[in-house]
Steps between C-alpha positions, in 0.01 A plus 500: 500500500196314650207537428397635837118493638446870415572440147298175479169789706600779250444287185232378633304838601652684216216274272255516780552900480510563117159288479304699785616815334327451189220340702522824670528734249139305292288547841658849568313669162220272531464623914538867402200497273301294692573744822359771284209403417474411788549825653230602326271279687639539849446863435121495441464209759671715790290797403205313543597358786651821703269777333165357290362210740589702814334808343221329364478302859508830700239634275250227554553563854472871513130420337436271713603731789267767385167311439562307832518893637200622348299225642700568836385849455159456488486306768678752744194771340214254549553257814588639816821338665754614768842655350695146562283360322652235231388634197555848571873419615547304150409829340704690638752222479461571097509816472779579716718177457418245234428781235802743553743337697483171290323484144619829373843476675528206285360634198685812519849303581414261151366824278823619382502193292138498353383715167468862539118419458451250782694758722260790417208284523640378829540838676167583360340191676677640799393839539115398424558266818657743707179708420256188535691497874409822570165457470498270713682702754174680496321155599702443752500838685123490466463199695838463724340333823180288573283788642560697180258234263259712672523793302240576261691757323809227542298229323343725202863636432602157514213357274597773231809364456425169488189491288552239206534831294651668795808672463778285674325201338543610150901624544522128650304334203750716256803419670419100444428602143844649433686217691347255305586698150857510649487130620427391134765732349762318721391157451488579130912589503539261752378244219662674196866501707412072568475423113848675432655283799328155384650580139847603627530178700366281225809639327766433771360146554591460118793611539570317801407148348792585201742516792417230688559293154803642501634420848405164492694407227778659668448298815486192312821506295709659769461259773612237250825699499540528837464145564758438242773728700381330825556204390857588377608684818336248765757266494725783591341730754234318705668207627744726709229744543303282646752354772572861623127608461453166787783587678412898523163348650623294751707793613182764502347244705826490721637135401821453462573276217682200529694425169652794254431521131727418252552815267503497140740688213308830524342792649245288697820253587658816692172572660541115643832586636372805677213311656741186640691789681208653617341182609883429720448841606175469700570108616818701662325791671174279608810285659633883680118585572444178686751542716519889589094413624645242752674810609807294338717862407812300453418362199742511198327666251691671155372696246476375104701812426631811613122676306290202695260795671281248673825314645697760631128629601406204720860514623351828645195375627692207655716721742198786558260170608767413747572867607135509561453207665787574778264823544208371531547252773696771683180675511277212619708432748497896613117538453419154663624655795362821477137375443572284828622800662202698384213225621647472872444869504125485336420255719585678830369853362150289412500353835550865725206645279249266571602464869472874444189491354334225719589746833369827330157303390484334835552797624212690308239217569573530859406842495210422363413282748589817712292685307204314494485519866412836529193450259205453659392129509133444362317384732586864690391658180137279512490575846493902483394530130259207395447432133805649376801383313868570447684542165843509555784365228849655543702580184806325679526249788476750724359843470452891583111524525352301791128592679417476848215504739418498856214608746472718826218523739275713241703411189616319204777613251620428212783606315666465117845584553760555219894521583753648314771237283379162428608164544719459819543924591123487463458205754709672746313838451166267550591368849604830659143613358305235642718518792462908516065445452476229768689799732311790331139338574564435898396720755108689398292263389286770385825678241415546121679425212686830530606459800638171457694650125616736756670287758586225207709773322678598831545137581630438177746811514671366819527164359683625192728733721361790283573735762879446528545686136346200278190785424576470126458136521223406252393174730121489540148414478196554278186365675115562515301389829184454605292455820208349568275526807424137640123541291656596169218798486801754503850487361789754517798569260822649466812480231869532420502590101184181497187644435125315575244449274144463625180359331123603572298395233612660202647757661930481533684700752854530486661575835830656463833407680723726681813521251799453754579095514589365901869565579539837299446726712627607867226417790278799591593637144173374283159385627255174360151633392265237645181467276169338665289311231123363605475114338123438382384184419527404151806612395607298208814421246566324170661298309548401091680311285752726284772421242771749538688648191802598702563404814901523639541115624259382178715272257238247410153607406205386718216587724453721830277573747500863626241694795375814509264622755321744291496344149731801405797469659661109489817384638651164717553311179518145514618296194311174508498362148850488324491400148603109417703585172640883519153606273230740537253413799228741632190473698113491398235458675415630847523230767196322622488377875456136511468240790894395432615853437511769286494381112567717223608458156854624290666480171844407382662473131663186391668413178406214260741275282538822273594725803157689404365637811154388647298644767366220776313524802544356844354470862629613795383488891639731757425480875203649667691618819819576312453601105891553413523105539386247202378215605416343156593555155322296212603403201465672145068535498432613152671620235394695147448133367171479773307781249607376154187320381280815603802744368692351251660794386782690646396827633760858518716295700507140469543208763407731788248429802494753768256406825347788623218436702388200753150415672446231733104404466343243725709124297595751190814641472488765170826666357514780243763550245628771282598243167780657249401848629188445299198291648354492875443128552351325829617165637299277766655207719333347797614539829556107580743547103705807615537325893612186334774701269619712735611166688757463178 
């Protein structure tokens, strides 16, 4: 029988084992009464630690609390404040938080644990405060807002209960006494509960030192042992170990080795067997792999045995690679062609829409051009109405709403004319209406308004074939006109659903439409009411600067310019300023009237390298004929930085500068600022400075 490896280990660690037994068995009794004594220590040092210092901590801080609110107390009686003020919201902040809601929920969660005496004592403390609190309940309701310090009866109520002998001062000066009593009785266990830990762990370390003796010896004489069976078994065990150990390596780091190992007479001798076989094994199937990824499936590859899994395995995956294969470039070939297919047809759909879409926009811009004709040029409009102006800006290339003038012997007229649809119908609908007024106004040069509704909505009735059953047809015009006599000391009016507002001084007169639109009705059917207005000299409108919250085409924030001619009633908005980064922007100041045109001053928000937001303040100059157009736009002119050696401190809200008022004065140029909605400040430039940075 041989002596085999596992008998040569087993002798070996039987030794090993009956020493660290007895080893064992010598720290096992000394470890038990070490661990409780020990106990004993732990105990006192975790109730010190979870229920003494916290209580004693908590109770520190609950005295703490309640002389800090006696002084805040007094205070709120004797020096008149607003109700945010600071020391009033830390009071309040005590009673109703820190006291309650955190130093007794604490004591009360760790009193369970404490003497029967600290907890009765601790209540006791409690329900004295809760008093002391109530009193000053009664402070505070005497004096809840600033204009209540001026109470007489207030402040001698107040003075009674704060007197140095007062009432609330004494329950205050007794609830310090018994929290320091009750401070003192902690402390004093607290200390008492340390000297029974100290002694308890003076013991254990005693104990501990015996066992360390112990286990050294142990560690010295068993190693020697060990080294002796080590040295016995070496020989043996690691030499082959130690070839398969490098060999396992190389194949974990996927090297094949090159030579086999030569097995010995025993257990690890079989294991070198095994591993030569293995080692065949994979040169064999790296040899199989190689191949079958050259696409090489006719490779002769055999199994070790009938139970080789991985053989018969990539046997498998060799036939499924090539079934897969075969498929795969079947379907590149099939989807080559389809893709190739597929972009002839793309192409040719691409190329009919935009020949499509180059005719219909063509199209559309020539009927513009078709449009535009029937719009009176300028210089016609100068010639019968002088200082005047057009604003005119279709929603789409072409539009519904046109206007129109002309003149007769004894008249000019004007018309605002909106068509029904939009876009292209509304063009069409806007050249039979011009078409329809240039007929309607021929023939009297002396006809009205009404009249010329009148023969406009039979004009425009025949034109749409209304008459041949197409009644129902919605097609139409809204439109107010006007007509002037040649010395603009008279003018006349009349309306399809467009009513006329007139300005005398502050006076506004709304002149009503009639409410049937051009084209509803059958001729003879409805009558125009004409309306004659006397023009006075004087007659004025206005304009301002607005920031609209909603507006429908608004997606950007920025700043408009709107008219009114009453100051009541505002409208023809014009968005001149559009923000720069997507921020708030808003006007300021009034414009002033200068030389080069009409300069006022605005605000926008901008964001520093913390994305804070900051307030800054800019320049802008609009034309004097035409105030809807910028002509300049300056750079950033001051921001909350400009005020901060005057101002250091922030105000209610902080990096914020809003301009709200401009004078022009001789050279001087003066701004005014609101500064974090806080201070008024003034800033002062000179003329030739703000000319020169406008030019920026």
């Amino acid at each position: 029988m041989r002596f085999t490896i596992g008998r040569k280990l087993g002798l070996g660690f039987g030794i090993i084992l009956l020493l660290v037994v007895a080893v064992f068995v010598l720290a096992y009794n000394t470890t038990k009464d070490n661990l409780d004594t020990l106990s004993v220590g732990i105990d006192e040092n975790d109730f010190i630690s979870n229920y003494s210092a916290p209580t004693l901590t908590d109770l520190q801080r609950l005295r703490d609390n309640v002389e800090e609110s006696k002084n805040l107390i007094v205070r709120w009686a004797t020096i008149p404040s607003y109700t945010e003020h600071p020391d009033k919201r830390r009071l309040l902040k005590i009673k109703d938080t820190i006291v309650p809601m955190d130093i007794q929920k604490s004591l009360t969660n760790n009193m369970d644990s404490l003497s029967p005496v600290v907890q009765d004592s601790i209540r006791a403390v409690f329900r004295e405060i809760d008093d002391l609190f109530s009193q000053y309940q009664e402070v505070q309701s005497l004096f809840p807002n600033l204009a209540s310090y001026d109470s007489v009866f207030n402040n001698m109520q107040a003075t009674f209960l704060i007197a140095p002998d007062g009432m609330m001062i004494t329950k205050a000066k007794q609830v310090s006494i018994r929290l320091d009593r009750l401070i003192t009785e902690v402390h004093d266990d607290n200390d008492r509960r340390t000297v029974r830990m100290n002694t308890a762990f003076e013991l254990a370390e005693n104990d501990g030192s015996y066992l360390i003796r112990a286990i050294l010896y142990g560690l010295i004489f068993i190693p020697i042992i060990v080294l002796i069976v080590a040295v016995l078994t070496a020989r043996a065990i690691t030499k082959p170990v130690r070839e398969l150990k490098g060999m396992l390596i190389k194949l974990g780091k996927g090297i094949i080795p090159e030579r086999e190992i030569k097995p010995s007479n025993d257990e690890i001798g079989d294991m070198s067997v095994a591993m030569n076989k293995l080692v065949k094994g994979i040169n064999h199937t790296t040899e199989f792999a190689h191949h079958i990824g050259q696409s090489n499936f006719d490779y002769e590859y055999q199994p070790l045995s009938d139970d080789d899994t991985l053989g018969h395995a990539l046997l498998k995956m060799r036939d499924d690679l090539a079934e897969n294969e075969r498929i795969l470039e079947q379907k590149v070939i099939e989807r080559t062609e389809e893709v190739v297919r597929q972009k002839g047809e793309l192409e040719g759909q691409k190329m009919k829409i935009e020949e499509l879409y180059k005719d219909v926009t063509d199209s559309i811009k020539y009927a513009k051009r078709l449009q535009d004709s029937i719009l009176p040029p300028d210089s016609v409009r100068a010639n019968l109405i002088p200082n005047s102006f057009v604003l005119f800006k279709p929603k789409d290339i072409v539009s519904g709403d046109f206007y129109w003038m002309d003149s007769t012997e004894d008249k000019i007229h004007i018309a605002a004319v909106d068509c029904t649809g939009h876009g292209v119908p509304g063009a069409f609908m806007s050249l039979v209406g011009s078409n329809a007024l240039d007929i309607a106004v021929q023939g009297d040069s002396k006809k009205g308004p009404a009249e010329i509704l009148g023969e406009l909505n039979r004009v425009t009735s025949e034109s749409l074939n209304k008459g041949e059953g197409n009644s129902k047809v919605r097609d139409g015009m809204d439109l107010a006109m006007i007509s002037f006599n040649k010395d603009f000391t008279k003018m006349e009016y009349s309306g399809a659903n467009n009513p006329l507002y007139h300005v005398r001084g502050d006076v506004l007169t709304q002149t009503k439409a009639d409410k049937f639109a051009i084209g509803s009705f059958e001729y003879g059917e409805h009558q125009y009411t004409n309306h004659d207005i006397e023009i006075k000299k004087g007659d004025l409108i206005y304009a301002s600067f607005t920031r609209p919250n909603a507006f429908p085409d608004i997606s950007t924030p920025g700043v408009w310019v709107s008219y009114s001619p009453d100051l009541v009633f505002w409208g023809q908005r014009h968005r001149i300023i559009l923000s720069e980064n997507g921020e708030v922007t808003g006007t300021g100041s009034p414009p002033v009237k200068m030389p080069y045109g009409w300069l006022a001053a605005y605000h926008e928000t901008t964001r520093d390298e913390n994305n804070k937001t900051k307030y800054v303040t800019k320049l802008v100059v609009l034309d004097l004929e035409n105030p809807w157009k910028v002509k300049y736009k300056s750079p950033v002119l001051l921001t909350r930085e400009n005020f901060r050696d005057i101002l250091p401190e922030d105000g209610f809200i902080p990096d914020t500068v809003f301009t709200t008022g401009l004078i022009v004065d001789k050279d001087k140029m003066y701004l005014y600022h609101g500064v974090d909605d806080t201070w008024t400040a003034e800033t002062s430039y000179n003329i030739e400075e703000i000319n020169e940075f406008l030019k920026q």
